[in-house]
PAMIRO-937293 format. One record per residue (C-alpha): residue in three letters; z negated, x negated, y negated; chain; residue number from 1. Coordinates in nm, 2 decimals, padded with zeros to 4 digits. Each point is the difference from the previous one (the first is absolute). Layout:
BEGIN
["ALA",[Z,X,Y],"A",NUM]
...
END
This chain:
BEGIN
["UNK",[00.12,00.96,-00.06],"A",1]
["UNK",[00.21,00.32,-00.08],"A",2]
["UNK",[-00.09,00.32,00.16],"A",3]
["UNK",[00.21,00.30,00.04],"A",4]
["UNK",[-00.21,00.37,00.01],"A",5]
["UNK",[00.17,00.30,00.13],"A",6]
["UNK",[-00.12,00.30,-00.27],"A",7]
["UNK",[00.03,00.21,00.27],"A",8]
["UNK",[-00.35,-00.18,00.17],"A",9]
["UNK",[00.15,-00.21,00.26],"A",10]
["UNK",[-00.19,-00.37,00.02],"A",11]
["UNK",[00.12,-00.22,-00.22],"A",12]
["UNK",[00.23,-00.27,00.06],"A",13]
["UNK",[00.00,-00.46,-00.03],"A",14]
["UNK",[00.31,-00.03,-00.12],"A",15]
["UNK",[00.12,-00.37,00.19],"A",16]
["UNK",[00.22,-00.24,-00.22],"A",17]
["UNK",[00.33,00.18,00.15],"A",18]
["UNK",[-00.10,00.38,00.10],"A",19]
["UNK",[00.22,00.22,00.18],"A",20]
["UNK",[-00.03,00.36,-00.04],"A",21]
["UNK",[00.21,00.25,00.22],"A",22]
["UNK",[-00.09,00.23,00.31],"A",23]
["UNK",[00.14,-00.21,00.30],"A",24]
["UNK",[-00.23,-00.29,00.18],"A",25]
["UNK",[-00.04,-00.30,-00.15],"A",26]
["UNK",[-00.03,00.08,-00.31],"A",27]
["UNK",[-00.33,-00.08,-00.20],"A",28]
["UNK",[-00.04,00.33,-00.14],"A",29]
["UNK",[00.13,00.28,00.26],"A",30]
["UNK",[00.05,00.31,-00.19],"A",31]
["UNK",[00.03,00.28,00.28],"A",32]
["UNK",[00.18,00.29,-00.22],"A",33]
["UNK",[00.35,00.12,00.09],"A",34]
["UNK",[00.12,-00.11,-00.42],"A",35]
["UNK",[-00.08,-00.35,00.05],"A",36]
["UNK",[00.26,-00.22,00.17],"A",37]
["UNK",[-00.03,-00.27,00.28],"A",38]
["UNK",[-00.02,-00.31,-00.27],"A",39]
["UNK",[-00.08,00.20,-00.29],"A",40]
["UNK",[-00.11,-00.23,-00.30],"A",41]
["UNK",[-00.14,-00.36,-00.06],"A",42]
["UNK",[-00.26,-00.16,-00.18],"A",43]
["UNK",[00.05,-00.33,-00.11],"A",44]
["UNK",[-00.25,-00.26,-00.19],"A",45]
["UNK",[00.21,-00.22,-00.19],"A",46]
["UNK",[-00.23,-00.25,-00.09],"A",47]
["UNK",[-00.06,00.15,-00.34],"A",48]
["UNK",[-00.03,00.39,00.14],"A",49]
["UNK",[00.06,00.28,00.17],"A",50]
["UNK",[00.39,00.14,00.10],"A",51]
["UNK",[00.10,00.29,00.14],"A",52]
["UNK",[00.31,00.04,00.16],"A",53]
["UNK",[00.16,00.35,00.16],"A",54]
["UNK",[00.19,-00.15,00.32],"A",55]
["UNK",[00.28,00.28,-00.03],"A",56]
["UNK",[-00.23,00.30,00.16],"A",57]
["UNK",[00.11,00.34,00.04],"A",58]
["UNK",[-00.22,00.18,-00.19],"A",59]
["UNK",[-00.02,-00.25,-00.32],"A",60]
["UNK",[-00.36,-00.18,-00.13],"A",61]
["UNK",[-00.17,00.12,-00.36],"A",62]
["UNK",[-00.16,-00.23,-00.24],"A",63]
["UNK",[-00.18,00.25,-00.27],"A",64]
["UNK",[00.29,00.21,-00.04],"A",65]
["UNK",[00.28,-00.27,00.10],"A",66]
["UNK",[00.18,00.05,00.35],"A",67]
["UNK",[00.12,-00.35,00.03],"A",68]
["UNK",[00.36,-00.04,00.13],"A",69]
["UNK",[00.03,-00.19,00.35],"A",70]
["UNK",[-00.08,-00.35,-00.06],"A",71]
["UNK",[-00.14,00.05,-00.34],"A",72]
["UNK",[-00.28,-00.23,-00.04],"A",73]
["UNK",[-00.30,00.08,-00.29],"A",74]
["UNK",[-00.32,-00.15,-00.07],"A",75]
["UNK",[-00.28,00.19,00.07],"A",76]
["UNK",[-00.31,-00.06,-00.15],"A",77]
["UNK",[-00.39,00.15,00.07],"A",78]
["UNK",[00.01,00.35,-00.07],"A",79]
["UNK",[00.38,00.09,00.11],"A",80]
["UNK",[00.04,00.32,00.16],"A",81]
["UNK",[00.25,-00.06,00.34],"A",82]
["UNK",[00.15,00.26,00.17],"A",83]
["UNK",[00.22,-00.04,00.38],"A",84]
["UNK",[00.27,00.27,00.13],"A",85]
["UNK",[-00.22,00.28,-00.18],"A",86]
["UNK",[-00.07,-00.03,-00.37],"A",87]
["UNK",[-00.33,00.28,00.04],"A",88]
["UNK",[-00.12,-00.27,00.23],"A",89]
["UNK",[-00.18,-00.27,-00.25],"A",90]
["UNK",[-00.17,-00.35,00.09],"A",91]
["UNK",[-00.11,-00.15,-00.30],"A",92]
["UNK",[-00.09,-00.44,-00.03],"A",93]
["UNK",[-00.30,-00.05,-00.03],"A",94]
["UNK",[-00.03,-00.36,-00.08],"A",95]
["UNK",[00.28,-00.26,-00.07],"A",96]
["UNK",[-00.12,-00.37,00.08],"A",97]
["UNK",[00.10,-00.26,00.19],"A",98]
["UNK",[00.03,00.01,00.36],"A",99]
["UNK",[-00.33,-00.14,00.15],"A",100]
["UNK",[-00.15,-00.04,00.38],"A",101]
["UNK",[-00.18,00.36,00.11],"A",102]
["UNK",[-00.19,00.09,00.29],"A",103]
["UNK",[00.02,00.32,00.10],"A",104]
["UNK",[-00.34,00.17,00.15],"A",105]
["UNK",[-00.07,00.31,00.13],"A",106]
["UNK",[-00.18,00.08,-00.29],"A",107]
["UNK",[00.22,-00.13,-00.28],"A",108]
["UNK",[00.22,-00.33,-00.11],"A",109]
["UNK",[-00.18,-00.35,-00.09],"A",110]
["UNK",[00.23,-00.14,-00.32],"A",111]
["UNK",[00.01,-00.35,00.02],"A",112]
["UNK",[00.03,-00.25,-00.33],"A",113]
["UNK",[00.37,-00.08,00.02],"A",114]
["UNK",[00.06,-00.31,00.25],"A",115]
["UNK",[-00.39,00.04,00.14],"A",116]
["UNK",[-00.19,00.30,00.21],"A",117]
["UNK",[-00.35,00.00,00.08],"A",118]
["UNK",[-00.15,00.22,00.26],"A",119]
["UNK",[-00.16,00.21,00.05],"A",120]
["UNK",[00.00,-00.13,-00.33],"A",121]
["UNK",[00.06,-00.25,-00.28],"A",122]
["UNK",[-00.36,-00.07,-00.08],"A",123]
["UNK",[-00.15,-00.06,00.32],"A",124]
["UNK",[00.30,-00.05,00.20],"A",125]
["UNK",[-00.03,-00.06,00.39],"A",126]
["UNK",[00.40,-00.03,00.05],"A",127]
["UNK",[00.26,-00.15,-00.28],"A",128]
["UNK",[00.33,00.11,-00.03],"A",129]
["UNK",[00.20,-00.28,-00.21],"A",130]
["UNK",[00.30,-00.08,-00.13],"A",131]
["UNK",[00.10,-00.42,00.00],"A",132]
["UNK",[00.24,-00.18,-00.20],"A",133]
["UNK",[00.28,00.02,00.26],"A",134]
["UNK",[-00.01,00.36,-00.03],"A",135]
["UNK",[-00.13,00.08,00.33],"A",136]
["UNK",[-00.32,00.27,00.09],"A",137]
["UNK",[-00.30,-00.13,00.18],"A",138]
["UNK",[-00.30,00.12,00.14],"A",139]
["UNK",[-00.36,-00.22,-00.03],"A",140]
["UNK",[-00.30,00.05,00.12],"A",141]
["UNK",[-00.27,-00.22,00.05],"A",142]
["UNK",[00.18,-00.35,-00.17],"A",143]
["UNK",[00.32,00.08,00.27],"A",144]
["UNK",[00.35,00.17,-00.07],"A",145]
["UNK",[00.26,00.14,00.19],"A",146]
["UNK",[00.31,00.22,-00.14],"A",147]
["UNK",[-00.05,00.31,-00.10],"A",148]
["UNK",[00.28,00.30,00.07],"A",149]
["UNK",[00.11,00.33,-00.18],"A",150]
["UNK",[-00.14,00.28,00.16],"A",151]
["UNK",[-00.23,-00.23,00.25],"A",152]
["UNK",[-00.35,00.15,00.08],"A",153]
["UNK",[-00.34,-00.18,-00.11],"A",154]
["UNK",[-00.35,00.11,00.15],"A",155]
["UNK",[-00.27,-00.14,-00.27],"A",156]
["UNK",[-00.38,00.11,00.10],"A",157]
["UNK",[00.07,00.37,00.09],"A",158]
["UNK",[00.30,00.10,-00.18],"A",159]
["UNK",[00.39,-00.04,00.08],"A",160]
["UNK",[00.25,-00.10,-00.24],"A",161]
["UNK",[00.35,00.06,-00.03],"A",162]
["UNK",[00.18,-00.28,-00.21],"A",163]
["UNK",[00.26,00.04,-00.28],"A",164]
["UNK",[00.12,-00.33,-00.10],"A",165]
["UNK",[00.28,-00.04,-00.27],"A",166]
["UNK",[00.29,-00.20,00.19],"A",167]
["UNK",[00.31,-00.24,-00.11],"A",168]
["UNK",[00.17,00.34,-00.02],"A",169]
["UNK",[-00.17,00.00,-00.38],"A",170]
["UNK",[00.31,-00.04,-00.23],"A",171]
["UNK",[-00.06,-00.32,-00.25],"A",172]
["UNK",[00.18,00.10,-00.36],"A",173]
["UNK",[00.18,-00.32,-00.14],"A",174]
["UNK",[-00.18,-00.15,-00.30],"A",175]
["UNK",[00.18,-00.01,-00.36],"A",176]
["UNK",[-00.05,-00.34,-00.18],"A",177]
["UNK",[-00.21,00.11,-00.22],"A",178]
["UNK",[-00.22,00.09,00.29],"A",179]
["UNK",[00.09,-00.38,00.21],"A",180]
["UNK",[-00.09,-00.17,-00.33],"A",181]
["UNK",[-00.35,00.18,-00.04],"A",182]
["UNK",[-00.10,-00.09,00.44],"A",183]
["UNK",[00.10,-00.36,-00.10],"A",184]
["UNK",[-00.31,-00.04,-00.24],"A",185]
["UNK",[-00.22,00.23,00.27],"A",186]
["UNK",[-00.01,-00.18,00.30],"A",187]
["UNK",[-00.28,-00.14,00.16],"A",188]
["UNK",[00.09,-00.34,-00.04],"A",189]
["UNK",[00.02,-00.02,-00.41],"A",190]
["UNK",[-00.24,00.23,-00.06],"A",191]
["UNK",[-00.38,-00.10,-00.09],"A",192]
["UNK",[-00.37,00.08,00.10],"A",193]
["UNK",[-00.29,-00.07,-00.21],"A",194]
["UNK",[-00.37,00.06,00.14],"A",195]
["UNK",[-00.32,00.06,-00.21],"A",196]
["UNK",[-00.31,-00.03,00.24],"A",197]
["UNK",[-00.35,00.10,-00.06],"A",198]
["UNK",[-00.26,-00.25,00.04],"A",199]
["UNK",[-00.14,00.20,00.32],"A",200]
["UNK",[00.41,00.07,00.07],"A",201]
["UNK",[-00.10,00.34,00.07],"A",202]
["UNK",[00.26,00.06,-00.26],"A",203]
["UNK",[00.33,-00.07,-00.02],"A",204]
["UNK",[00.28,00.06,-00.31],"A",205]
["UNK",[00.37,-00.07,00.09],"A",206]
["UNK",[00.29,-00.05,-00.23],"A",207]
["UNK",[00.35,00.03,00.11],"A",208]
["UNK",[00.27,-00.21,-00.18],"A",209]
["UNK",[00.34,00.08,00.00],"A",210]
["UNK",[00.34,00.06,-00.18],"A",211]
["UNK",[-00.19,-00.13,-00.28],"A",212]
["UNK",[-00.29,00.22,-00.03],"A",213]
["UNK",[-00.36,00.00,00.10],"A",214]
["UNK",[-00.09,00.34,00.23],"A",215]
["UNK",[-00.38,00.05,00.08],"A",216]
["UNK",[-00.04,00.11,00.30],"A",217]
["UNK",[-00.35,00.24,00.10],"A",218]
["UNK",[-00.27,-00.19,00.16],"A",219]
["UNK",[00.00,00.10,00.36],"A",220]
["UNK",[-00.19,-00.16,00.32],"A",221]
["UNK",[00.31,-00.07,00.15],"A",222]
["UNK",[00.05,-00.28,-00.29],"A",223]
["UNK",[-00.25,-00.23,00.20],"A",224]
["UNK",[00.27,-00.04,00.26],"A",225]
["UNK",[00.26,-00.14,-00.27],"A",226]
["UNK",[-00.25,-00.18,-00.14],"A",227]
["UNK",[-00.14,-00.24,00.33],"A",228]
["UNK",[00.34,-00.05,00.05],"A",229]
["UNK",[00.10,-00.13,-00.34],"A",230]
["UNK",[-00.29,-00.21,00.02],"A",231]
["UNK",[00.16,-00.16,00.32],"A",232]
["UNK",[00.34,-00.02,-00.15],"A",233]
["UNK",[-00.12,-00.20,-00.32],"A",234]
["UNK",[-00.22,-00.23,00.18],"A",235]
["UNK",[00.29,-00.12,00.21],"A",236]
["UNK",[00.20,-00.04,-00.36],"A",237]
["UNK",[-00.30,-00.22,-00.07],"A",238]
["UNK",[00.02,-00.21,00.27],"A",239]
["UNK",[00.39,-00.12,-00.04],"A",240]
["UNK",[00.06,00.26,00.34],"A",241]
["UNK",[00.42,00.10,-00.01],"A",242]
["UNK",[00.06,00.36,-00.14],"A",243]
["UNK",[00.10,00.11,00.27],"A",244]
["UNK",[-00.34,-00.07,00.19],"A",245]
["UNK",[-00.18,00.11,-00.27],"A",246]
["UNK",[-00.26,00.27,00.06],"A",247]
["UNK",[00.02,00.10,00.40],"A",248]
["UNK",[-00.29,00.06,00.13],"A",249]
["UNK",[-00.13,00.21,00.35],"A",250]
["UNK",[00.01,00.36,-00.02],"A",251]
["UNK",[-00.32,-00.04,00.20],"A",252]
["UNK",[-00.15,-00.24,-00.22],"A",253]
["UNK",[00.07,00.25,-00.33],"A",254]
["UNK",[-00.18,00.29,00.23],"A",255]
["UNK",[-00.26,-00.21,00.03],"A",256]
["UNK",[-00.06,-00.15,-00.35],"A",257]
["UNK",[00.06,00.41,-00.09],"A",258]
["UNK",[-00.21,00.14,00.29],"A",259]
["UNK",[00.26,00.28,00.05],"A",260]
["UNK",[00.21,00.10,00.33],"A",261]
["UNK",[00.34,-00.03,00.06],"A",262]
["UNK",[00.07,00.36,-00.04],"A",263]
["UNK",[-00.19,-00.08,-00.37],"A",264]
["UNK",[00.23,-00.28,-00.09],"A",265]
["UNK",[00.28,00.16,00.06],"A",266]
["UNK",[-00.09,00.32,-00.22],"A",267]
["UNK",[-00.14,-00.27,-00.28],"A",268]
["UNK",[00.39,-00.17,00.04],"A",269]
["UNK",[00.18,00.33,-00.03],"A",270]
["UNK",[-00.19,00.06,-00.30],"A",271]
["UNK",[00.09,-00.33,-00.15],"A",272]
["UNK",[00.34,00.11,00.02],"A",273]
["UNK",[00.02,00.31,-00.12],"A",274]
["UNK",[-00.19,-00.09,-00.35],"A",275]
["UNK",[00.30,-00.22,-00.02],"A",276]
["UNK",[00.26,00.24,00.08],"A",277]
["UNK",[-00.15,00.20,-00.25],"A",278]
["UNK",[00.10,-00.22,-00.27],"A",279]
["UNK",[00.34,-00.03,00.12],"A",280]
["UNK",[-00.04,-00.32,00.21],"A",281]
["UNK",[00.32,00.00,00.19],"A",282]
["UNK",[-00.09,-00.17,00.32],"A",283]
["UNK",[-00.42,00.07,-00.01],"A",284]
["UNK",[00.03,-00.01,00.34],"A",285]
["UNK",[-00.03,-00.40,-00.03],"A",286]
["UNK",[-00.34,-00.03,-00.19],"A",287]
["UNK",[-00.15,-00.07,00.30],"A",288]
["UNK",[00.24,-00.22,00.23],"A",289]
["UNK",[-00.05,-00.07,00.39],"A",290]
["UNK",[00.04,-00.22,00.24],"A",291]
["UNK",[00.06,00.25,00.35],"A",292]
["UNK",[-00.04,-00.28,00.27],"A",293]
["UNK",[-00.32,-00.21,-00.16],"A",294]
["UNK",[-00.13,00.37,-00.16],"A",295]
["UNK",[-00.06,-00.21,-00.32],"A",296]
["UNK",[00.06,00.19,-00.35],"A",297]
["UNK",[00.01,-00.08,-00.36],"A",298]
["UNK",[00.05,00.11,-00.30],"A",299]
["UNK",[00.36,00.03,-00.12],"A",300]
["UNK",[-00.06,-00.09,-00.37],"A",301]
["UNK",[00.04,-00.38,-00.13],"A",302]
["UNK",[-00.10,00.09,-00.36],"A",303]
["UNK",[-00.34,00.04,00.01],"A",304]
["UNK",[-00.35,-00.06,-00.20],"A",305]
["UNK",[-00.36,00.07,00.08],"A",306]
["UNK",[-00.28,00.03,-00.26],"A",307]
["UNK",[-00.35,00.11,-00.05],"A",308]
["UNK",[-00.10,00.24,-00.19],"A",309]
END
């Protein structure tokens, strides 16, 4: 996430995917000093960074020593010094990642991993926030999900949360074809998994292969996950069972075989796909595929080998 700080010792600021700053209601920053117009300036996360845009306000908005022009836009990167209406009047940004799902408590903000937030948090979560494939926020707890809402309030054991969920608002930047041609060869479905199990498969070494390269990837315990259900999805290959049966298996039953909860699973499947994003799989998201009505999952990946140590 990206967070704004006022020098001047106000709290700091979650900057959201398209962030309003201005005096009036309704934006997301309210500025309440006489130099700073209604709809004052914008901050906008292309895809690849951080704008900022001055939205023709009164008093002008400094970069460094820049007063942008209205509708100048400049990228702003950690460490830029912003000023509103009043150039003595400094913020500086803080941090300069990606959007990601926050919860705001009354003692501080909860930074989620990207598409998934854990609270009261990501280790021993009691609630998930989650991102799915269709682009839509949910809320789970205890196996079951319902949608999740910008700004909605969440009461985990004795603390509230306040969500901030990046929205569809999010501009996507058009990819050149240098960039199409590298996501073609990093897509789940041509890229490889090997497994190297111990004998007492209390550990496990994963290798990743794609766009013609072998990545290893650091043993961690989520890898058991990937591996039952690669298991599953070569046994079926075995057997003659179509490809696109291959693999599905229970959620329940892969609790079970894992004795872990549902909140567990789904921390151990967000994990799973954020090694992959990591490595610049474009659609990670499908490593582990599902099935909503029957709850059945399985692992997204056709290419795939299983060895001993």
């Amino acid at each position: 996430m990206a967070v704004l700080e006022n020098l001047g010792g106000d709290g700091p600021v979650v900057l959201e995917p398209r962030h309003l700053v201005g005096r009036s209601t309704g934006n997301d920053t309210r500025i309440l000093e006489p130099a700073v117009s209604g709809e004052h300036a914008l901050f906008l996360w292309t895809g690849s960074g951080w704008e900022l845009r001055d939205l023709g306000s009164r008093n002008g908005t400094w970069v460094g020593d820049r007063q942008l022009r209205p509708g100048d836009r400049v990228t702003v990167t950690a460490g830029a010094r912003i000023a509103f209406g009043d150039p003595q009047v400094r913020w500086v940004l803080a941090t300069d990642s990606a959007p990601s799902a926050v919860a705001w408590t009354d003692t501080g903000v909860v930074e989620g991993e990207g598409r998934f937030l854990g609270l009261p948090n990501a280790d021993d979560p009691q609630v998930l926030v989650e991102l799915e494939q269709d682009g839509a926020w949910v809320v789970v707890a205890e196996g079951e999900s319902r949608p999740a809402q910008h700004g909605e309030e969440l009461r985990v054991g004795d603390a509230t949360f306040r969500l901030g969920l990046p929205g569809g608002r999010t501009q996507e930047v058009p990819q050149t074809a240098e960039l199409r041609e590298i996501s073609l060869d990093r897509r789940v479905d041509v890229i490889g998994l090997d497994f190297a199990v111990s004998a007492d498969e209390e550990y496990i070494e994963v290798t990743a292969r794609l766009a013609g390269q072998e990545e290893a990837i650091k043993p961690r315990a989520h890898h058991e996950l990937l591996l039952v259900l690669a298991r599953r999805r070569l046994e079926d290959a075995s057997e003659g069972v179509a490809a696109s049966e291959q693999g599905w298996v229970y959620t329940s039953d892969v609790r079970s075989m894992l004795r872990i909860s549902a909140n567990q699973f789904y921390v151990m499947s967000h994990r799973c796909r954020k090694e992959l994003e990591d490595l610049g799989v474009v659609d990670a998201g499908r490593i582990i595929e599902k099935r909503t009505t029957s709850r059945q999952v399985r692992i997204g990946v056709a290419d795939l080998s299983v060895r001993s140590l």
